[in-house]
N, C-alpha and C positions, 0 to 999 in steps of 0.2 A: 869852700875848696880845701881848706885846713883838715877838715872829719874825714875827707876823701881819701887824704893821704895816710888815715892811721893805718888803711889795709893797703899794702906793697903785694900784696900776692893772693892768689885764690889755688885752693886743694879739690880737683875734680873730684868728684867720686866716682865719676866712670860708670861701668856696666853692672859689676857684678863685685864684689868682697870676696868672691870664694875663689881661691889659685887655681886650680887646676880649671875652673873654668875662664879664670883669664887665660889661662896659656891654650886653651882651648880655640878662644874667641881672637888671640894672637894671631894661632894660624892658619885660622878662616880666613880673617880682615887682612893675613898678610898675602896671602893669595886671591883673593880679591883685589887687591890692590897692583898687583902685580897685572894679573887678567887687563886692568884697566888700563895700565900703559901699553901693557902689547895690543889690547884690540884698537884702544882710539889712533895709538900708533900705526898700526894697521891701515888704517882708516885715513888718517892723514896722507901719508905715504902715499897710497894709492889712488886716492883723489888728484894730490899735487902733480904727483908724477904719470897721469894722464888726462886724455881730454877734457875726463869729466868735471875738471877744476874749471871750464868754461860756462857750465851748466848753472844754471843761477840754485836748484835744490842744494848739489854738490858742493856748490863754493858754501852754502847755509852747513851744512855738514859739516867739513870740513871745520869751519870755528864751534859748530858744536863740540865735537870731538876735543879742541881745543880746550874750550870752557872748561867740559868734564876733567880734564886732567889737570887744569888749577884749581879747580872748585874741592872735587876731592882732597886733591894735594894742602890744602887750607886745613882739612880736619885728621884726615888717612893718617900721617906720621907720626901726629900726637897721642891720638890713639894708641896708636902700636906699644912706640915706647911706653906710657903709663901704662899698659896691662903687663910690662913685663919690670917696672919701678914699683918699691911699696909705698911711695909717695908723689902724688901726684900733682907735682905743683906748677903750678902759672903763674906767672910777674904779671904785675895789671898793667903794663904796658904791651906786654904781648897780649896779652887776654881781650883788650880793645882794639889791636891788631887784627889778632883773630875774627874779632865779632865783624871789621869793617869787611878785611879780604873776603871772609866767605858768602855775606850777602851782597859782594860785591858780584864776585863772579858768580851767584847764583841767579843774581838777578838778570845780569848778562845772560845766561844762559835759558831762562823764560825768556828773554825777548827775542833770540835768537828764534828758539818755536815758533814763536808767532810770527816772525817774518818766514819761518819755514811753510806755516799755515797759508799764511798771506801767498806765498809762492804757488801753491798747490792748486789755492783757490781760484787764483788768475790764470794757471796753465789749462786749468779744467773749466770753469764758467764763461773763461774771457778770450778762447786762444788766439782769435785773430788778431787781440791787442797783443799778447802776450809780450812778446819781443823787443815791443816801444813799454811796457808797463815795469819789464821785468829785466833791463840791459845793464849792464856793469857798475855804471853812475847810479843808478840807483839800488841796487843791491849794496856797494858801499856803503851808500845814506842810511839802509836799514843795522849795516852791521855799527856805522856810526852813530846810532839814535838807540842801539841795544846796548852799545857801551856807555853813553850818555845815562839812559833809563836804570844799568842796574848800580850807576857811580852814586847818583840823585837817591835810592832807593836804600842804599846802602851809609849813605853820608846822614840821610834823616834818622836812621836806626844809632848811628855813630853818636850825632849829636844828641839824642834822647837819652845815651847811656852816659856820655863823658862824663854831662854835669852831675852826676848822681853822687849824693854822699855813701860812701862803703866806711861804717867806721864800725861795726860790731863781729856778727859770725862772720867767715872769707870761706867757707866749704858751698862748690857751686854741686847742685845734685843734678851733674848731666856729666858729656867724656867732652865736651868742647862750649867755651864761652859764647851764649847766646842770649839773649836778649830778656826772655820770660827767667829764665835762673837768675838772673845778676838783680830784674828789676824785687824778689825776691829778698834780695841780702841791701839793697839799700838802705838805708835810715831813714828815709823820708815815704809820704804817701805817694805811690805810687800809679793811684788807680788812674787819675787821667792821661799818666803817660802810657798805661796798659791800651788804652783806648783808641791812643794816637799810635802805637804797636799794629791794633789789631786792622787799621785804616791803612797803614802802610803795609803788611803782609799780607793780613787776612783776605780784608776787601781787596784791595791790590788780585792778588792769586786768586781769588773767585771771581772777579770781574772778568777778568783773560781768560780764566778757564771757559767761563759759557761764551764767552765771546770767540773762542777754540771751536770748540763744538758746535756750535751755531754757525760757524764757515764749514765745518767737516758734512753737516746736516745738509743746505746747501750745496755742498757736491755732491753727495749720495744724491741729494733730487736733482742734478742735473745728469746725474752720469747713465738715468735712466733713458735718456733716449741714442745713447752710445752703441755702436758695436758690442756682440761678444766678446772679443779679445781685446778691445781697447776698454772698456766697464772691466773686464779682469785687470789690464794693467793700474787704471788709474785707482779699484778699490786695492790693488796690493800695495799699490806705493801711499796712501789714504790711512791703512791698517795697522803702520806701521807707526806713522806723524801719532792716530789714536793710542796706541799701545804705550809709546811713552808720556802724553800727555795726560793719558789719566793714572799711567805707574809715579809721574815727579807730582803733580799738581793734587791730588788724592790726598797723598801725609802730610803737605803744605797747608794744606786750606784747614784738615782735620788739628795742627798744630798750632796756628795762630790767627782763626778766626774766630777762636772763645778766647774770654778774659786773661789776664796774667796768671797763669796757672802752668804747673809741670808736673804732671802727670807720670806716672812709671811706664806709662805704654807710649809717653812721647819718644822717650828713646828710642824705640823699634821704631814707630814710624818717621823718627829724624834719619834713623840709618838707612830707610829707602832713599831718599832724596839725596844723604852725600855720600854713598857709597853702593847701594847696590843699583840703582837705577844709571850711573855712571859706567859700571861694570857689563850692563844689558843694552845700555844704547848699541857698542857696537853689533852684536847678537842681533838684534832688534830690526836695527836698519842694512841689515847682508844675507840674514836668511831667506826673505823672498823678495831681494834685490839683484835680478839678473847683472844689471848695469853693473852694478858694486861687486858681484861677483865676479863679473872677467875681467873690470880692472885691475880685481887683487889677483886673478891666474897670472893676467898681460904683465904686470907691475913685479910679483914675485917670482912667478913658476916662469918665466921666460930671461928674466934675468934682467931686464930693463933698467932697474935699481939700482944694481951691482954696475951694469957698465955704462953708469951714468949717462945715458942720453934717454929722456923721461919723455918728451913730447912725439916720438918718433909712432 
């Protein structure tokens, strides 16, 4: 524990050396960021403030939207600031902050899907149950078992890094303290805790994911003996769950199911998962979501917001 303490700090390196393309890359990520509160804001707002917060998909939405704006908000601001500082530095007590928060609510935010999934799969395969499968009490249990699942998920990552000795180089080559960078700068062998990394992320995110897609399968085969207009509604709301599952889970799986390794292209595909795919959710699930759509007309463009009575 003594070696651990000779490093009090770590110096991201972030994206890029070259100024003009950090200040670049400033105000990309700072309008992205921005995007990202007004749409999940959006998005909340309009949920809460109409029926659809009764809806067991919606009430799922609604905490996603959530998630996305502290999960982001975990890496977004640090970001920002270091591409417009010439130095980039982290205290290793935030830095272990950092690493827990953001796979904290990431992980939250996987399970969230998959109870999304889970939702989708029972209104479409099961709907006579649905009502008994899918009512309030246990909608809570899923958003309490997705907070549960990303604290667990997050605390194993936590504890794999605390004990590590940092006593030599402190330069992390990434823009946010994460798990494969740090296990890098330790003093010690690292390889079987790379292993136990790649069991809690890798395996973890690949598991879920064909276990996703393997329910989505599943409805496409049932939804063939459905009406026309009812096989349209259930693949467009279907098309949607898919779009972001394989936009967050894709750079997940491609980033921490090989060894301790950091890659230059890890960056880009770390920046799908905490920043643009946050920025698209909203987009994603309003463009061919009637529902979503007139709750934001009913919620905005009518004034219901403004003169505060939301359930009317």
């Amino acid at each position: 524990m003594e070696n651990r303490n000779n490093v009090t700090e770590f110096i991201l390196l972030g994206l890029s050396k070259n100024k003009k393309v950090q200040i670049l890359c400033f105000l990309f990520f700072l309008l992205c960021y921005l995007a990202i509160w007004l749409g999940n804001l959006i998005i909340m707002t309009s949920i809460t403030c109409s029926q659809l917060i009764n809806q067991p998909m919606y009430f799922f939405l609604n905490y996603l939207a959530l998630s996305d704006l502290l999960y982001t908000s975990t890496v977004t601001p640090k970001l920002m600031t270091d591409l417009l500082t010439e130095k980039k530095v982290i205290s290793y007590k935030n830095c272990m902050t950092q690493l827990f928060t953001t796979h904290f609510f990431g992980g939250v935010e996987v399970f969230i899907i998959t109870g999304m999934a889970y939702d989708r799969y029972v209104a479409i395969c099961k709907p006579l149950h649905y009502a008994i499968l899918m009512n309030r009490q246990k909608c809570n249990s899923i958003l309490r078992a997705s907070c549960a699942g990303g604290f667990l998920h997050s605390l194993g990552l936590f504890l794999l890094t605390i004990f590590l000795p940092f006593c030599g180089p402190n330069e992390i080559d990434h823009y946010f303290c994460d798990v494969y960078p740090l296990l890098k700068l330790a003093c010690t062998d690292t390889h079987k805790i790379g292993f136990l990394v790649i069991a809690n992320s890798g395996l973890m995110g690949l598991v879920i994911f064909v276990v996703l897609m393997g329910s989505y399968f599943m409805i496409l085969y049932n939804v063939r003996a459905y009406s026309a207009k009812n096989r349209h509604k259930a693949l467009s709301t279907c098309s949607s769950h898919i779009t972001v599952v394989i936009l967050f889970f894709a750079p997940v799986i491609f980033v921490y199911i090989r060894p301790a390794t950091t890659l230059p292209e890890h960056k880009v595909f770390t920046l799908f998962y905490t920043i643009i795919v946050p920025m698209l959710n909203p987009l994603i699930y309003t463009l061919r979501n009637t529902e979503m759509k007139n709750a934001i007309k009913k919620v905005w463009c009518t004034g219901r917001f403004w003169k505060g009575n939301p359930m009317i």
